[in-house]
C-alpha positions in Angstrom: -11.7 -1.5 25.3 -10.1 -5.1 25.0 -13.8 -6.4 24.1 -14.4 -3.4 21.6 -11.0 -4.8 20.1 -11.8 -8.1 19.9 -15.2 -7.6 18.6 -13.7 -5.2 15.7 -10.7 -8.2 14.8 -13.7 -10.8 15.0 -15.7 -8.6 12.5 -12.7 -8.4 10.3 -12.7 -11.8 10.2 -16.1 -12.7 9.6 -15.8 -10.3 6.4 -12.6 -11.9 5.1 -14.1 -15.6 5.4 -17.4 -13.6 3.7 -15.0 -12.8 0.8 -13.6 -16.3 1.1 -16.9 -17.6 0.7 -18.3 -15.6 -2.2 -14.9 -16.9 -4.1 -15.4 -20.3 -3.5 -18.9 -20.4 -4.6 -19.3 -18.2 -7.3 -15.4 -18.6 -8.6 -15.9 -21.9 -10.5 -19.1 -21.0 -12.3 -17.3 -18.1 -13.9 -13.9 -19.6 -14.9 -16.3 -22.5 -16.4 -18.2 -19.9 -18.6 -15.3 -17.4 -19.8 -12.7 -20.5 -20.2 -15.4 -22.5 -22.3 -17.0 -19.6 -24.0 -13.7 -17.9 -25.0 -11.6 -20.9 -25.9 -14.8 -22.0 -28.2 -14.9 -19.1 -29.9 -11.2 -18.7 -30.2 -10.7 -22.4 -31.5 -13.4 -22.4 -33.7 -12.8 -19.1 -35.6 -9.0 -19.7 -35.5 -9.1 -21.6 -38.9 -11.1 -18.9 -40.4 -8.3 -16.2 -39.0 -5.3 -18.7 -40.5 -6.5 -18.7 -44.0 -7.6 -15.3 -43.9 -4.5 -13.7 -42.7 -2.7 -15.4 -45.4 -4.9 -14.3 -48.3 -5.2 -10.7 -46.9 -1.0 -10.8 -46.5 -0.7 -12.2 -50.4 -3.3 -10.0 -51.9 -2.7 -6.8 -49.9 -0.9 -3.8 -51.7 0.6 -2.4 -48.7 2.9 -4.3 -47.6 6.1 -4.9 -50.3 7.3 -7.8 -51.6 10.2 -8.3 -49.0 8.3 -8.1 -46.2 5.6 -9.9 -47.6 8.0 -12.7 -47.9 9.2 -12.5 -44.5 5.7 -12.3 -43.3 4.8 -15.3 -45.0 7.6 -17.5 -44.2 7.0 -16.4 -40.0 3.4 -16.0 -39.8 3.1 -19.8 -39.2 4.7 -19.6 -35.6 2.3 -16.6 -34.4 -1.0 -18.4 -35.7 -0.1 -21.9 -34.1 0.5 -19.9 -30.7 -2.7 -17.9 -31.2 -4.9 -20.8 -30.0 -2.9 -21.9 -27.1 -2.3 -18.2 -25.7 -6.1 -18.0 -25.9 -7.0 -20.6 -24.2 -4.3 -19.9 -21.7 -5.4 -16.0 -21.1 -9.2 -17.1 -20.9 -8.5 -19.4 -17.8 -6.4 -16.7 -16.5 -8.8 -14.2 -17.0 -11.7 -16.2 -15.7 -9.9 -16.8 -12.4 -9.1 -13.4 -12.2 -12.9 -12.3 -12.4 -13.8 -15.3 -10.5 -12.4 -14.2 -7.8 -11.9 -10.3 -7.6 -15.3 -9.8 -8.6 -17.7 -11.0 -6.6 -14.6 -9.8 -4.2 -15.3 -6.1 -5.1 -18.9 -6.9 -4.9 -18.0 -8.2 -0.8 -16.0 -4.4 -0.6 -19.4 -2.8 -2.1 -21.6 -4.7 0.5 -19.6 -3.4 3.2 -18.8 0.4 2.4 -20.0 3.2 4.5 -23.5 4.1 5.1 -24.5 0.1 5.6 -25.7 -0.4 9.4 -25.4 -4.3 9.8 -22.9 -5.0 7.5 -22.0 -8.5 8.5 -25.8 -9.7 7.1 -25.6 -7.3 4.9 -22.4 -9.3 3.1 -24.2 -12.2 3.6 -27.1 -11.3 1.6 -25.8 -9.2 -0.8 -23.4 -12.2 -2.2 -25.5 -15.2 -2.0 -28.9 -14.0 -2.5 -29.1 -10.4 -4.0 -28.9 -9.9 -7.7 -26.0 -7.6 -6.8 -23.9 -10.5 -5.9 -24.1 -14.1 -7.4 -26.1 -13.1 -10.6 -24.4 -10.0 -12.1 -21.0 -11.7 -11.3 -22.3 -14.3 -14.0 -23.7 -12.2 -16.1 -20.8 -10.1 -16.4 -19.1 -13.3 -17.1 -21.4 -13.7 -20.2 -20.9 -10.1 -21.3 -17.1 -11.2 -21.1 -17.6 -13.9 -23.7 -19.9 -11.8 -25.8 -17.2 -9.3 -26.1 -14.5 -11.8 -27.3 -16.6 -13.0 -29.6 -17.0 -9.4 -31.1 -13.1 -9.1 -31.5 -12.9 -12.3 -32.8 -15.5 -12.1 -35.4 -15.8 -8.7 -36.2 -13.1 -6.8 -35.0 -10.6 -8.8 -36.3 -12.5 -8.9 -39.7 -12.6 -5.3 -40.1 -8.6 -4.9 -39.3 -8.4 -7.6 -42.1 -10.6 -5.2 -44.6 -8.2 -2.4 -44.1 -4.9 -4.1 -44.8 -6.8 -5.4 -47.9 -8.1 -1.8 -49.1 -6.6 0.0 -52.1 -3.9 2.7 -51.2 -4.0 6.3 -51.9 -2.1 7.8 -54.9 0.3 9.5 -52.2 0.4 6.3 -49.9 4.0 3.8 -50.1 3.8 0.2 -49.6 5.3 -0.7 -46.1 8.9 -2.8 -47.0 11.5 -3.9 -46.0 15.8 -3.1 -46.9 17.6 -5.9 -47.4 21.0 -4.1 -46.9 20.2 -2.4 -43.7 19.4 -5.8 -42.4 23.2 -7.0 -42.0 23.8 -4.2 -39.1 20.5 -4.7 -37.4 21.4 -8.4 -36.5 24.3 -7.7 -35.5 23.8 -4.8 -33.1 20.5 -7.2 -32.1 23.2 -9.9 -31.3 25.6 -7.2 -28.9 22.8 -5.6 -27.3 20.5 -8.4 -26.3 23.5 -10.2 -23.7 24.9 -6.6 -23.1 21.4 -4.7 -21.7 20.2 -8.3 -20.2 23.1 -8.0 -18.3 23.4 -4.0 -17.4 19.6 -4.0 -16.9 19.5 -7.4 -14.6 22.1 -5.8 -12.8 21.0 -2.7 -11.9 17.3 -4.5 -10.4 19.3 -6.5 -8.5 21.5 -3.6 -6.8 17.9 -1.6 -6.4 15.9 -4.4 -4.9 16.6 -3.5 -1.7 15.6 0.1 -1.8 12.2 -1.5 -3.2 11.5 -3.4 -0.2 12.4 -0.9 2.3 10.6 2.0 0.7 7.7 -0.1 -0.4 7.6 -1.5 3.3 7.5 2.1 4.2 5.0 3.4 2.1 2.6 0.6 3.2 2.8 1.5 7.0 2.6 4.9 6.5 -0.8 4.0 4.9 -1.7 1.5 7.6 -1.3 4.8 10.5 -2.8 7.5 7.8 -5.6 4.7 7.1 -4.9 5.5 3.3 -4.7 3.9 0.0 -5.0 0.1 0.5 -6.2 0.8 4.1 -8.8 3.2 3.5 -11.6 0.6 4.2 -11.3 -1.3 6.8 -12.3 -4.5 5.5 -9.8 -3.9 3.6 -7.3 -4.2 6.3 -7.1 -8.0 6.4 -5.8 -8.0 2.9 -3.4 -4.9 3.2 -1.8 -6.6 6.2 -1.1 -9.6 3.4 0.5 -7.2 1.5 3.1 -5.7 3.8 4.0 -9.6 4.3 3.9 -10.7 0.9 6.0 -7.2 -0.6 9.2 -9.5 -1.1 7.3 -11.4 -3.3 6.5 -8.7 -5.3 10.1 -7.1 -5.4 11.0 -10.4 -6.4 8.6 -10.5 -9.3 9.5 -7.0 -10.6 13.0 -8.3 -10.5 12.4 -11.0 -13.1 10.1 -8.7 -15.0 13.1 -6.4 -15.6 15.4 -9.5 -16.7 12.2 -10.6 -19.0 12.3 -6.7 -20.6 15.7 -6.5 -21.0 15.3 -8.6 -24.0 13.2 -6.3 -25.3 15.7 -3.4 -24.4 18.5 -5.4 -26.8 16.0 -6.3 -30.1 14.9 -2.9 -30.1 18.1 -1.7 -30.4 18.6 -3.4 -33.7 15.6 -2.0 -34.9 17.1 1.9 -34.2 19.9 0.9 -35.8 17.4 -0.3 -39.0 15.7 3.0 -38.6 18.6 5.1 -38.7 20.5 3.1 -41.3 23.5 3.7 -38.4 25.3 0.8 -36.9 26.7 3.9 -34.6 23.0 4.7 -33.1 21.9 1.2 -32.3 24.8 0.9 -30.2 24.1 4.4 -28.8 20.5 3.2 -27.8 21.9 0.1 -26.6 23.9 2.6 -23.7 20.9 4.6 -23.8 18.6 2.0 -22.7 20.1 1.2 -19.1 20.2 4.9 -18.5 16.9 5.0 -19.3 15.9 2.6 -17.4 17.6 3.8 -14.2 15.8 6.7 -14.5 12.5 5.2 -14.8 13.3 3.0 -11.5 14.6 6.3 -9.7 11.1 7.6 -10.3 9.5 4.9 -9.4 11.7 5.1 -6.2 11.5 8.6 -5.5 15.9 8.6 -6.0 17.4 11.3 -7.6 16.0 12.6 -11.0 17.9 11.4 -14.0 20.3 9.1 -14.0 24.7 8.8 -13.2 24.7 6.3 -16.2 25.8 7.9 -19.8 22.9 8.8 -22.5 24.1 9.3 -26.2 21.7 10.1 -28.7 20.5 7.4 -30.9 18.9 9.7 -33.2 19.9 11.6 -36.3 19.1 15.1 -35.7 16.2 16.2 -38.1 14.6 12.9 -38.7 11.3 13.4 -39.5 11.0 9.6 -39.6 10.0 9.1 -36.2 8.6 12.3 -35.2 6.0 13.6 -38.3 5.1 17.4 -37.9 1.1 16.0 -36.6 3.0 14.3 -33.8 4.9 17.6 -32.7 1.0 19.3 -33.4 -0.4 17.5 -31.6 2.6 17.8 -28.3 2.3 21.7 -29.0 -1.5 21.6 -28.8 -1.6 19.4 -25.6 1.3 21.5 -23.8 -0.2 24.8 -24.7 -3.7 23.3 -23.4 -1.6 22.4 -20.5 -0.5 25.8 -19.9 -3.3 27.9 -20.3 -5.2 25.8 -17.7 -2.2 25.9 -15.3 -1.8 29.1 -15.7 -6.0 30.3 -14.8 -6.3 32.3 -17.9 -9.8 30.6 -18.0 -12.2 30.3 -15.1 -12.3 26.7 -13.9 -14.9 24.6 -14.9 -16.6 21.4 -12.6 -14.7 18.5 -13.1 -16.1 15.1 -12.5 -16.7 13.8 -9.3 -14.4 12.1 -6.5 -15.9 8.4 -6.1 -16.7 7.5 -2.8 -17.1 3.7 -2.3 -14.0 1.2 -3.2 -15.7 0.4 -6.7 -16.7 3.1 -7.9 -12.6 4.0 -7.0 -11.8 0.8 -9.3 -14.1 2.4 -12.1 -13.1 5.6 -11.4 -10.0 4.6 -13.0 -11.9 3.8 -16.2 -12.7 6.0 -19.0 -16.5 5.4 -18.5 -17.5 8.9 -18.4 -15.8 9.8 -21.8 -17.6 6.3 -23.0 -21.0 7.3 -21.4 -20.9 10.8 -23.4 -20.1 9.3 -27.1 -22.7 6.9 -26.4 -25.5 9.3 -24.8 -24.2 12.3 -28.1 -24.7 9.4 -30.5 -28.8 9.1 -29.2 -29.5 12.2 -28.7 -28.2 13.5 -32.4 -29.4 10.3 -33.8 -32.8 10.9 -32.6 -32.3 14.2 -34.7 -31.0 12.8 -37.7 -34.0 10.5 -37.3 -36.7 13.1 -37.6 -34.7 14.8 -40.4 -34.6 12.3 -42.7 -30.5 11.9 -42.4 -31.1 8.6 -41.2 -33.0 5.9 -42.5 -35.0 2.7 -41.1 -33.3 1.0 -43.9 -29.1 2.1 -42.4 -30.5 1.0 -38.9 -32.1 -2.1 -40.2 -28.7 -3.2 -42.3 -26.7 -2.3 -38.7 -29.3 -4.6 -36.7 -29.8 -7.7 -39.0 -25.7 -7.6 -40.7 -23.9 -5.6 -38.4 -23.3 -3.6 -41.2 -23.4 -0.1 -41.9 -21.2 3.3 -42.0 -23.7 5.1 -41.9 -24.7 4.8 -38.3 -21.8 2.7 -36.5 -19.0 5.6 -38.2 -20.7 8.7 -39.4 -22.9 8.9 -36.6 -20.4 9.5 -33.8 -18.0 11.3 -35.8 -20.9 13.9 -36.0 -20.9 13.8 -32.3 -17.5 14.7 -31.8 -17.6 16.9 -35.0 -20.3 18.4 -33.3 -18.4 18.7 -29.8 -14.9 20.3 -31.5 -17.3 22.9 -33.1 -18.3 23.8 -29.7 -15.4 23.8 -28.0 -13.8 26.1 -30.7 -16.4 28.3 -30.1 -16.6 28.9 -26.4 -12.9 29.3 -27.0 -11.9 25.8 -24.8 -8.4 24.6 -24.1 -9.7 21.4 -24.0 -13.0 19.8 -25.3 -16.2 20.5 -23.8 -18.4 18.0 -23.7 -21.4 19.5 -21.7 -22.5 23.0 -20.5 -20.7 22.6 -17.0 -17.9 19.6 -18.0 -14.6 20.0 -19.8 -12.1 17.3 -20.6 -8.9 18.8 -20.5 -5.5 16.7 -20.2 -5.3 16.6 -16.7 -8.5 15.1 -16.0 -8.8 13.0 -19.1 -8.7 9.4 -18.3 -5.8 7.6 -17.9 -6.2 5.1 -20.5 -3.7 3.9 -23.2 -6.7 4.1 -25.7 -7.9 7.5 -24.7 -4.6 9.3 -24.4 -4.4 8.2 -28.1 -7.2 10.0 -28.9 -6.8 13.4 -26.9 -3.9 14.7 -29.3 -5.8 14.6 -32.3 -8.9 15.8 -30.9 -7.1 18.9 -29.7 -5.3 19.4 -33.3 -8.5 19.3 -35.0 -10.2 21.7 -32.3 -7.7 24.3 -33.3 -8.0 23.5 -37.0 -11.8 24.2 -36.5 -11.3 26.7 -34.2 -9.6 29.1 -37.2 -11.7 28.1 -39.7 -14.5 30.3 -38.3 -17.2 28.1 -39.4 -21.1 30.1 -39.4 -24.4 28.8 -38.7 -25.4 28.2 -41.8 -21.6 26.3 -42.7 -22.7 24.4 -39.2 -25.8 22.8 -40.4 -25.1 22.2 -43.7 -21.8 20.5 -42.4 -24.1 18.0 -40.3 -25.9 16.6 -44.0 -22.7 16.6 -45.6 -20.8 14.4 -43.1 -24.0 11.9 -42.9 -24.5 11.9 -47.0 -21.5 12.3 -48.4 -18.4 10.7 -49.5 -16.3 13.9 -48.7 -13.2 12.6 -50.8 -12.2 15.6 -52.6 -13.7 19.5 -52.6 -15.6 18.6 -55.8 -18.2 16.2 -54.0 -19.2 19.3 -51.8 -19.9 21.1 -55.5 -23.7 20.3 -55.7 -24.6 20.1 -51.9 -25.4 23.7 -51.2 -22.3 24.6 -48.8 -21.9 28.3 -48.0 -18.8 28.7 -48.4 -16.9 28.6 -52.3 -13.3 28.5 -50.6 -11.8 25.3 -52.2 -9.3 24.9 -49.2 -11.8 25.3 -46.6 -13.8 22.9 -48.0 -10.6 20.7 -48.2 -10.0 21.1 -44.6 -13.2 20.1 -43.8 -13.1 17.5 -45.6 -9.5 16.4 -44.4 -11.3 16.6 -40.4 -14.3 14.9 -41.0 -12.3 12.0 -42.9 -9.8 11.7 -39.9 -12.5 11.5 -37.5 -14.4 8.7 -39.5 -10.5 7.1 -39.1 -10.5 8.0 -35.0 -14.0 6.6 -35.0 -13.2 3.3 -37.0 -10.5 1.9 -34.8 -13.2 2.9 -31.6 -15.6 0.7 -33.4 -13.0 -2.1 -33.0 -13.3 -2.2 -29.4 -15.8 -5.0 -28.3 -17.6 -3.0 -25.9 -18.2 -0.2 -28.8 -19.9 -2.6 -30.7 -22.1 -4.2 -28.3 -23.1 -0.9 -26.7 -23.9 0.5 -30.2 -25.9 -2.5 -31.1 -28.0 -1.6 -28.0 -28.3 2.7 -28.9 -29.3 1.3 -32.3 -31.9 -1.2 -31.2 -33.2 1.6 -28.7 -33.6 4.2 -31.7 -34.9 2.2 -33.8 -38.0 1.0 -31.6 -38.2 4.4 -30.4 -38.6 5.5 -33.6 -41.3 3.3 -34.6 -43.6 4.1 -31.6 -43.6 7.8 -32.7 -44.0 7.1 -36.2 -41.3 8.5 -37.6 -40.1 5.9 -39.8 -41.7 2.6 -41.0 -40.4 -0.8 -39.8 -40.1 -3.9 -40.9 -42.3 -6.5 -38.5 -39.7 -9.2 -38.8 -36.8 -6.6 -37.6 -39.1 -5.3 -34.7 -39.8 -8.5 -33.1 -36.3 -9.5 -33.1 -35.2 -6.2 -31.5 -38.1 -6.6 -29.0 -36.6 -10.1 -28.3 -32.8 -9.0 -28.1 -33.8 -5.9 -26.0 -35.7 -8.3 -23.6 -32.8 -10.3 -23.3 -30.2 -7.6 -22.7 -32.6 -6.1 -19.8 -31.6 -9.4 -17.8 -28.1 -9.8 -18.9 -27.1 -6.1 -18.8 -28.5 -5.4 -15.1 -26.1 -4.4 -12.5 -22.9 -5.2 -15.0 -20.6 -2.9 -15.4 -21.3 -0.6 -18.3 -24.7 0.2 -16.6 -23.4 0.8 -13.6 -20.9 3.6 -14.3 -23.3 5.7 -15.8 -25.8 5.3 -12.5 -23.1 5.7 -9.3 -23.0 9.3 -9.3 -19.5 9.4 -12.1 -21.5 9.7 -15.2 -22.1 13.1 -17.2 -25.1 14.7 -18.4 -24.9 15.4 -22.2 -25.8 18.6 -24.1 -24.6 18.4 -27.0 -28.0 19.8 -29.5 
């Protein structure tokens, strides 16, 4: 038994100096490539971003004159910063997958099911493609992506603030008179919560290194969370040691927010036009954040600390009938599910290994189904004519085009709110067996955003009552038309002569173009679309359903030929082949 042991701690060991070595020799190639690549791209474009962020701010309609000022006069400090805090998050960010990369990778080498898994480290990190090469190539994928949000994403937030308003829209100003009170309640609160606030960490602290010590060896005798695999153990031992360190960090994080805490108080008190209320929220805040630590603590629920309102009663300023919708939607979702009334349906699967844990944690499944909708509909759209070579081409060759990069997928989910209205889903059902609902909807900033809406307009569709004849015709009239106002919809052959219906429709399908727009902002949207597109597009030339141009093809032939060694074994690939991804039927 004392061999057994010592051959297990030598094991452990081994591993950890396998991790060690991984780090060391894979680390500084990546940290080279996303530090250079980013901070290029971010330094070169940045002039380009300066002078077009102050002609969009001067020519823009929607913003008014005050705050156009104001914007003016203070955009210079933000825009000098940008560059610096660039280049100082891409070496930060190129340590960070420097390291826990090729670090997850070590995990991955060593799950369960691997017999010899000391050699099997070995190999898998410094000679597998699994290892050294996808670690690097992720590393490009990393830079291609910030270059996306640099050039494009940050161009297409620039072409909104410089489109025309609608007749019912208000510029965005500033009141000089309400400004007075704001600094001056900025100017109590800011010492007053930095104090309260500091305080309160401080007198908690304790608790957090206690409890924290004692969740962590619960988890070391249950072999649970950081523990779970056992080279894991290693590092989760580092942990238990290094805990003060962490109390100590969330310490100063709470002095840092506490700033926060005091200028936001100012900005109630703008809101409400009440010197009263941003003093109110300036109380409110410490209660509010006692109760959040006794939460995070597992203390009592609430907080001993007082709580006055710091909002008018009836202000529709801050919460706007779609925002109580769409919480009325989502709890009655809630509800239904928790209640049974509906027969569960499969939900996606537990990961097994550590990483697919980490991507677990991801919205990748949601992601894979938008993309795999958007082929399999735009195949259809293809052999109907709704879709041309010429709207692919534009997309391939400009990065250009509405047409496929918004329409497309707003069809899809279109297409899945239809469906889910009429199998009569409290959430949305995205294939025969799968439905997202709000408890097993990703938890992602992003994707929480979305799942209000979505659920809104799935009841909106769901009382509409739409037939099968509405259905198809509703699929060329999102992909042709400009669906402004009920008279574009006079000509197109629609069913249905109800002028509200057709406004309702055509409210939906233009908020979904809106949902979808912002998606297409995220870098990894664009660069996975770019690849769906390229894939359609040859696809659609081999079976003769459209005729290409030569120059276009050989250039998506090249690019595909690329991606295929670039896109192997990184991480958008892989979430959609460990056993987590979900199989679309959505036609």
């Amino acid at each position: 038994m004392f061999f057994f042991s010592i051959a297990t701690q030598s094991m452990h060991g081994a591993f950890a100096y396998c991790i060690l070595f991984a780090a060391l020799l894979i680390g500084p190639v990546v940290v080279a490539i996303v530090f250079l690549g980013d901070s290029a791209v971010i330094v070169g474009l940045w002039p380009a971003h300066f002078v077009w962020t102050y002609c969009c701010v001067l020519t823009t309609k929607r913003i008014g004159p005050v705050l156009k000022i104001l914007a003016v006069v203070f955009l210079p400090l933000p825009l000098l910063l940008l560059p610096v805090l660039g280049i100082a998050g891409s070496l930060l960010v190129g340590i960070g997958y420097g390291v826990f990369v090729p670090l997850m990778a070590t995990f991955e080498a060593v799950g369960e099911g691997v017999a010899d898994k000391l050699s099997h480290c070995f190999l898998r990190n410094a000679m597998s493609q699994d290892g050294t090469a996808s670690t690097i190539r992720g590393a490009c994928v990393v830079v291609r992506d910030v270059t996306d949000f640099c050039f494009h994403s940050y161009f297409s937030f620039m072409d909104e603030l410089s489109e025309k308003m609608g007749d019912d829209e208000e510029p965005i100003d500033i009141k000089l008179s309400y400004l007075p009170r704001s600094f001056l309640v900025a100017l109590v609160a800011v010492p007053l919560d930095v104090l309260m606030i500091t305080g309160v960490a401080l007198w908690k602290s304790p608790c957090m290194l206690l409890k924290g010590w004692q969740r962590l060896c619960e988890d070391l005798v249950g072999r649970e969370g950081p523990f779970l695999e056992t080279v894991c153990v290693p590092f989760a031992g580092l942990a238990i040691v290094l805990w003060p360190l962490a109390v100590i960090a969330g310490v100063i994080a709470s002095f840092l927010s506490s700033f926060f805490f005091g200028l936001h108080a100012g900005l109630v008190a703008y809101q409400e036009a009440s010197f009263q209320m941003g003093l109110s929220y300036m109380i409110s805040a410490v209660a509010l954040y006692d109760e959040y630590t006794n939460d995070l603590l597992y203390l009592r629920e609430g907080s001993c600390l007082p709580r006055p309102k710091y909002r008018k009663a009836g202000s529709a300023k801050h919460e706007t009938g779609r925002d109580k919708d769409e919480h009325n939607v989502t709890a009655a979702c809630a509800e239904k599910q928790h209640q049974g009334q509906r027969k569960h349906r499969r939900v996606l699967h537990r990961s097994k290994t550590f990483m697919e844990t980490i991507q677990r944690l991801r919205p990748i499944q949601i992601w894979d189904w938008l993309f795999r909708s958007c082929e399999i509909n735009g195949r259809i759209l293809l052999g109907e004519g709704l879709i041309s070579s010429e709207d692919i081409e534009e997309f391939i060759t400009k990065g250009k085009g509405k047409k496929l990069s918004i329409k497309l997928p707003a069809w899809c989910i279109l297409h899945c709110l239809i469906r889910s209205a009429k199998h009569d889903s409290h959430g949305l059902l995205i294939s025969d067996d799968v439905e997202v609902t709000n408890f097993n909807w990703p938890k992602d900033k992003v994707f929480d955003w979305m799942l209000g809406p979505l659920l809104v307009l799935k009841e909106q569709m769901k009382k509409l009552e739409l037939t099968e004849d509405e259905e198809l015709c509703l699929q060329k009239l999102v992909m042709t038309n400009a669906n402004e106002k009920p008279s574009d919809w006079d000509d197109c052959g629609f069913p249905s002569s109800d002028g509200v219906k057709r406004a309702q429709l055509q409210a939906i399908i233009r908020r979904l173009q809106g949902i979808v727009a912002n998606m297409s902002r995220i870098p990894s949207f664009r660069r996975r679309f770019m690849s769906l597109a390229r894939a359609l597009y040859l696809e659609a030339i081999d079976a003769g359903t459209i005729d290409g141009s030569r120059k276009v093809e050989r250039k998506v032939k090249a690019d595909i030929a690329s991606e295929k060694l670039q896109s192997r074994d990184v991480g958008d690939t892989k979430g959609s082949s460990n056993g987590t991804s979900v199989d679309v039927d959505m036609v």
